[in-house]
C-alpha positions as CSV (number, residue, x, y, z in Angstrom):
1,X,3.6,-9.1,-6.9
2,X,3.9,-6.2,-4.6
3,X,1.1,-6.3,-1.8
4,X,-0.4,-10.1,-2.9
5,X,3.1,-11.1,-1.8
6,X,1.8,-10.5,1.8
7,X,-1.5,-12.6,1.3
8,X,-0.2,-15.7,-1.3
9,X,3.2,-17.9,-1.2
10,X,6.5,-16.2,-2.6
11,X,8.5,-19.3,-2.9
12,X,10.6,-17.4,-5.5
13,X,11.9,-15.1,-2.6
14,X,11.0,-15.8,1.0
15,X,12.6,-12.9,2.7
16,X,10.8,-10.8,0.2
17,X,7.4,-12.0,1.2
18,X,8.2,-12.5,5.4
19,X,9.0,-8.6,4.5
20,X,5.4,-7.8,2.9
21,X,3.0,-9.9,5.5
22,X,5.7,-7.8,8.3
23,X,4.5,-4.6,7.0
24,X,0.8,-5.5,7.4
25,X,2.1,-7.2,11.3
26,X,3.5,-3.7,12.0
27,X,0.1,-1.5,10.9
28,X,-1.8,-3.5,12.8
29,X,0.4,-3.5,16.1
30,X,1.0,0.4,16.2
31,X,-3.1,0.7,15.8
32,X,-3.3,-1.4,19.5
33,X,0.1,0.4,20.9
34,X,-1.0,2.6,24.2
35,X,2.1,4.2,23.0
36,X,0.5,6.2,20.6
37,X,-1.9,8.9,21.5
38,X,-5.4,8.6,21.7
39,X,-7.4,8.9,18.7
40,X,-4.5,8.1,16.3
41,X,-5.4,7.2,12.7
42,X,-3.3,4.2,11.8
43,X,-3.1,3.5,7.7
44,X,-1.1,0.9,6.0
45,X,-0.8,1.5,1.5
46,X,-0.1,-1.8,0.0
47,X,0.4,-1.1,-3.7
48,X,0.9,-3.6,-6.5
49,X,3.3,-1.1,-7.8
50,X,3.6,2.5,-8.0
51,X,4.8,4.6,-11.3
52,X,7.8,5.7,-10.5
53,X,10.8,6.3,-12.5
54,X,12.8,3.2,-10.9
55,X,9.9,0.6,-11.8
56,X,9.3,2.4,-15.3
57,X,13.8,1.5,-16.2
58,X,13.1,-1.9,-14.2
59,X,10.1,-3.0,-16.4
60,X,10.4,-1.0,-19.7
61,X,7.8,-3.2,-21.4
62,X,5.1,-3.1,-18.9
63,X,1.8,-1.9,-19.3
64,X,2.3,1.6,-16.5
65,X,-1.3,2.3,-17.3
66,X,-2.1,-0.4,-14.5
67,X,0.4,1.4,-11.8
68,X,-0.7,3.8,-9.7
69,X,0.4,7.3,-9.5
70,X,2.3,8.9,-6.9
71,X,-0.1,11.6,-7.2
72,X,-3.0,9.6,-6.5
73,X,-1.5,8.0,-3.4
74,X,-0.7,11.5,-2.2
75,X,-4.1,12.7,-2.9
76,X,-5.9,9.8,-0.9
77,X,-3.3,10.3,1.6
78,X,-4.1,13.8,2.3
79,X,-7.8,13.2,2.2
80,X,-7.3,10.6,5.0
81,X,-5.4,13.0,6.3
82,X,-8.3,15.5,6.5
83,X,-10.6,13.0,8.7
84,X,-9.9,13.0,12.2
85,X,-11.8,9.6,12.7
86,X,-9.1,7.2,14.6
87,X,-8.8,3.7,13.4
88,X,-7.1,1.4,11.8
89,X,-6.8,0.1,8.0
90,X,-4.8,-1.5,5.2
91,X,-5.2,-0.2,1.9
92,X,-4.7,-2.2,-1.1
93,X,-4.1,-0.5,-4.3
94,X,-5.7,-1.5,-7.3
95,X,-5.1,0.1,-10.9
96,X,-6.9,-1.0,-14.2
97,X,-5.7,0.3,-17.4
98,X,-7.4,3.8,-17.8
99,X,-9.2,4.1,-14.3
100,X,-7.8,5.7,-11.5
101,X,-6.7,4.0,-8.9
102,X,-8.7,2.8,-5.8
103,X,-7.7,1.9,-2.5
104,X,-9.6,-1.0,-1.1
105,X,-9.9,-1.9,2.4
């Protein structure tokens, strides 16, 4: 479930989703904290699941051509990086088999 946890019931484990809607409750707060300086760019990354070594022992039968890279989080994190526009956003990534993946607001 990764990020949908956050936006649909997790009966199956509630700490586990409290957890995920926290995360977005946390993103959101440090964007309105006068605690932070001015003109600070606040960015949340929701993934369904990443490809990493872990998930691919956990789930050897799943179809990894749907999980996102870690290189392409890192590359959309750097390009966020690279604009000095303030604000605040949660990112939802989205994989389907043989794209790349996108990170929808």
């Amino acid at each position: 479930p990764g990020a949908a946890a956050a936006w649909s019931p997790t009966a199956w484990s509630l700490p586990y989703g409290a957890a995920k809607v926290a995360v977005h409750h946390l993103v959101r707060s440090l964007a309105e904290s006068d605690s932070l300086p001015s003109g600070t760019k606040t960015i949340g990354l929701a993934p369904q699941i990443l490809d990493t070594e872990q998930n691919r022992q956990a789930m050897p039968d799943a179809d990894v051509n749907t999980w996102a890279s870690l290189d392409e989080v890192a590359e959309q994190i750097e390009s966020w990086c690279a604009d000095p526009s303030p604000g605040v956003q949660i990112y939802f990534i989205d994989k389907k088999s043989g794209w790349k993946a996108t990170f929808e607001a």
